[in-house]
Backbone as numpy.savetxt, mean C-alpha at the origin, in Angstrom:
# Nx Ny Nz CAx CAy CAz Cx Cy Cz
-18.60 -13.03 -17.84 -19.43 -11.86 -17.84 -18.55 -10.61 -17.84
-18.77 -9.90 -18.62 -18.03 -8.76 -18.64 -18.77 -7.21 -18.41
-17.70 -6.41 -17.42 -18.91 -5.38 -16.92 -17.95 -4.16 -17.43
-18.63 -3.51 -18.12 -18.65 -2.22 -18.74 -18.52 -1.21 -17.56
-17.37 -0.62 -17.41 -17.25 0.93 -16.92 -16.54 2.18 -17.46
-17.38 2.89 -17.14 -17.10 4.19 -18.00 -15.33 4.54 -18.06
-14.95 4.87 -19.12 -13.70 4.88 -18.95 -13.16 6.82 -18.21
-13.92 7.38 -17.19 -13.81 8.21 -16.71 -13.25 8.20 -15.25
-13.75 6.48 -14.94 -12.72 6.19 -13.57 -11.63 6.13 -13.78
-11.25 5.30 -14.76 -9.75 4.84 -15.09 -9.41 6.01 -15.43
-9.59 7.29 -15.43 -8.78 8.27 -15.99 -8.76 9.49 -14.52
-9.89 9.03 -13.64 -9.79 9.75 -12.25 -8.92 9.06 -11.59
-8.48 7.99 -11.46 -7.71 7.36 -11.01 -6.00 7.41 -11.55
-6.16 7.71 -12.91 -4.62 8.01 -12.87 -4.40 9.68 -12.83
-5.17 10.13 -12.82 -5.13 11.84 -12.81 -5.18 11.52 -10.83
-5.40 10.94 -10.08 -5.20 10.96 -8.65 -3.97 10.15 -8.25
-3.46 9.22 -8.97 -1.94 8.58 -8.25 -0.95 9.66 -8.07
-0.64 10.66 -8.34 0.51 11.62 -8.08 -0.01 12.28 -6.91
-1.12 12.72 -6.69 -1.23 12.77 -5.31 -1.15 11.57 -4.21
-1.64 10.53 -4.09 -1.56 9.71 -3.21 0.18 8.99 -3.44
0.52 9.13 -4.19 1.89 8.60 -4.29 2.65 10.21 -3.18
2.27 11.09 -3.22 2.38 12.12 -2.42 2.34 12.11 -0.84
1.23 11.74 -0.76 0.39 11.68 0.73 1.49 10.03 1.22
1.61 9.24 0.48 1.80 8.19 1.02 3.84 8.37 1.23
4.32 8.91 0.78 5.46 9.68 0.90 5.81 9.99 2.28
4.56 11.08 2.24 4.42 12.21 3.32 4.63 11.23 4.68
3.28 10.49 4.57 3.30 9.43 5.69 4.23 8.28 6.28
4.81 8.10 5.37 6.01 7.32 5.59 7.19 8.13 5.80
7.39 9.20 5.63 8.52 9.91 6.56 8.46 10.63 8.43
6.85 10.99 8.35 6.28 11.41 9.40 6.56 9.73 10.42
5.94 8.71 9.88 5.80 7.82 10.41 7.39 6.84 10.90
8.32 7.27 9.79 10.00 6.79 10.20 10.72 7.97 11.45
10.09 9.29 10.91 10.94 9.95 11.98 10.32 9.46 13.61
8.63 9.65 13.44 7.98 9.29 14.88 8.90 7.69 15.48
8.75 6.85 14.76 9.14 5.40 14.95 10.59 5.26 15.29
11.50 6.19 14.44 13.29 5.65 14.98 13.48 7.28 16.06
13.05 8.26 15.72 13.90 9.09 17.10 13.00 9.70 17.82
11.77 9.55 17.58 10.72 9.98 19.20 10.48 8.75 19.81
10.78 7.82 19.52 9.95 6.40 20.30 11.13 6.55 21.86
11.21 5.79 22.91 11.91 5.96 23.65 12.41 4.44 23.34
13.93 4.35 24.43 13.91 2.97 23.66 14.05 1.96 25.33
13.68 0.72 24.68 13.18 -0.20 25.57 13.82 -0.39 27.03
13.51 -0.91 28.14 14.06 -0.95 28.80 15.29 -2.42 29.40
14.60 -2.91 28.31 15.41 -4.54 28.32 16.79 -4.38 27.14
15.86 -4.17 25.84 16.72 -4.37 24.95 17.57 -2.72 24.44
16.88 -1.90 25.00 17.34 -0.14 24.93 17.39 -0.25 22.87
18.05 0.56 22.05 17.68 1.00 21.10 17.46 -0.06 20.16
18.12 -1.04 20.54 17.67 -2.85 19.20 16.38 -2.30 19.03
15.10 -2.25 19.86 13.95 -2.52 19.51 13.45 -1.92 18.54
14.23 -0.56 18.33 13.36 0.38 17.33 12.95 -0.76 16.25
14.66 -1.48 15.46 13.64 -2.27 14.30 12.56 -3.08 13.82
11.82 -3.54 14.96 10.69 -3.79 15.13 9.70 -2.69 14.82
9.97 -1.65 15.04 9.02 -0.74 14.30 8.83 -0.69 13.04
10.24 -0.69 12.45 10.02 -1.05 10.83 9.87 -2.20 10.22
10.32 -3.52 10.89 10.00 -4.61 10.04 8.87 -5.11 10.56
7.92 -4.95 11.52 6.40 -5.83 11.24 6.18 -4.94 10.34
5.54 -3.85 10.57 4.93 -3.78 9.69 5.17 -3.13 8.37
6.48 -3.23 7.90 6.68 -3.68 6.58 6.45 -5.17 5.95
6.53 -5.88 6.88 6.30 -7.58 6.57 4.54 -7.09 6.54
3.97 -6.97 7.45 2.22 -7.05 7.20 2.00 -6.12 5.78
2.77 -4.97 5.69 2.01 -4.47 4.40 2.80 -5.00 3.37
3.87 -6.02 2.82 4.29 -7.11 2.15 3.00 -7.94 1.58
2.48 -8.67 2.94 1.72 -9.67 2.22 0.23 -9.09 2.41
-0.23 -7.70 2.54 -1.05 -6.77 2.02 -1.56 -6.92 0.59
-0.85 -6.25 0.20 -0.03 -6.19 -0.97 0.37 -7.19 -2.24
0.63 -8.41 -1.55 0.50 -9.80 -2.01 -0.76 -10.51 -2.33
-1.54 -10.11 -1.28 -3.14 -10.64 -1.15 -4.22 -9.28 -2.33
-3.81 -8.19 -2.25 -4.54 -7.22 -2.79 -4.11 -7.52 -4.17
-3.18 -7.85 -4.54 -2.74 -8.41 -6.28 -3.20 -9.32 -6.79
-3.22 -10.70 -5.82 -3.75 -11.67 -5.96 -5.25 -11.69 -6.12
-6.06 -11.23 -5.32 -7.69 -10.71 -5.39 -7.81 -10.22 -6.69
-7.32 -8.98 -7.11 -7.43 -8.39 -8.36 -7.05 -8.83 -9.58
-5.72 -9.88 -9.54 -6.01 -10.65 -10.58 -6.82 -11.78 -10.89
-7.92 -12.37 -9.43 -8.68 -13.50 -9.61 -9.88 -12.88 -10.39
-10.38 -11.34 -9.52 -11.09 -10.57 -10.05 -11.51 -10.38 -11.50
-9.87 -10.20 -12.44 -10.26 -9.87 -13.56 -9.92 -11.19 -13.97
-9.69 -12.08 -13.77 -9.94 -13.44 -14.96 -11.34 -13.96 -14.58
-12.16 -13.57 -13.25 -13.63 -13.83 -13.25 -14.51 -12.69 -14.02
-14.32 -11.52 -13.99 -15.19 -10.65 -14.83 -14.88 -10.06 -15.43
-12.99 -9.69 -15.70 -12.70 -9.27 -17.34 -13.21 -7.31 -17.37
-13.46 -7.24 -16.17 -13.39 -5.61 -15.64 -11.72 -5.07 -15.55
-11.68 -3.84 -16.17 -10.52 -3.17 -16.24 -9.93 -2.80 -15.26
-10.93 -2.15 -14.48 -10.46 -1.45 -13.45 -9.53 -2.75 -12.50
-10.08 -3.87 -12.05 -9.15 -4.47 -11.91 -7.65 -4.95 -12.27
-7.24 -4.83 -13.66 -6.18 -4.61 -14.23 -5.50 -3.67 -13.70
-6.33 -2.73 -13.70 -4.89 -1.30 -13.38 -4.56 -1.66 -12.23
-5.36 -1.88 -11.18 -4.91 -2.51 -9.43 -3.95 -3.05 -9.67
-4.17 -4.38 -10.20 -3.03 -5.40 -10.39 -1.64 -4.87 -11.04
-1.74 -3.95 -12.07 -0.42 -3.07 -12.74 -0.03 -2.27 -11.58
-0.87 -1.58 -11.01 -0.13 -0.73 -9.91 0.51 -0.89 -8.75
C-alpha cells in the first residue's frame, strides 16, 4: 500500500534540519560543559566518574538511533512512504 504525501513536508523538513542540527549543537555543548566541569566529583572514585556522564548516555542514544533506523526502514518496505526514507538517510 502506498501512501501519498504532499511533497511540502519533505521540503519543511529539509528547510528545518539546519536549525535543529543547530539547537542540537547548542545542547550538546551546554550539556558537556554542565557534565565535565560543574558536576562535582565523586566521593569514592573523585574525577574518574565524570566519564560516565558521557558514555551512558552516548551508548543509550547509539542504540536510539539504531532502533529509530531500523523502524524506518521496516516502515518503508511496509508502506513505501517517503517520508520514511529521508529518516532512514538522515
Amino acid at each position: 500500500m502506498y501512501i501519498k504525501i504532499k511533497n511540502n513536508h519533505i521540503e519543511f523538513i529539509k528547510s528545518a534540519n539546519p536549525y535543529l542540527i543547530f539547537a542540537t549543537i547548542f545542547a550538546f555543548v551546554i550539556g558537556l560543559y554542565y557534565s565535565l566541569f560543574q558536576s562535582p566529583p565523586d566521593y569514592i572514585q573523585g574525577d574518574s566518574m565524570r566519564i560516565m556522564y558521557i558514555h551512558v548516555p552516548s551508548a543509550w542514544f547509539a542504540l536510539m538511533t539504531y532502533s529509530i533506523l531500523a523502524g524506518s526502514c521496516v516502515l518503508w518496505f511496509i508502506t513505501r512512504n517517503p517520508l520514511f526514507n529521508v529518516v532512514a538517510r538522515s
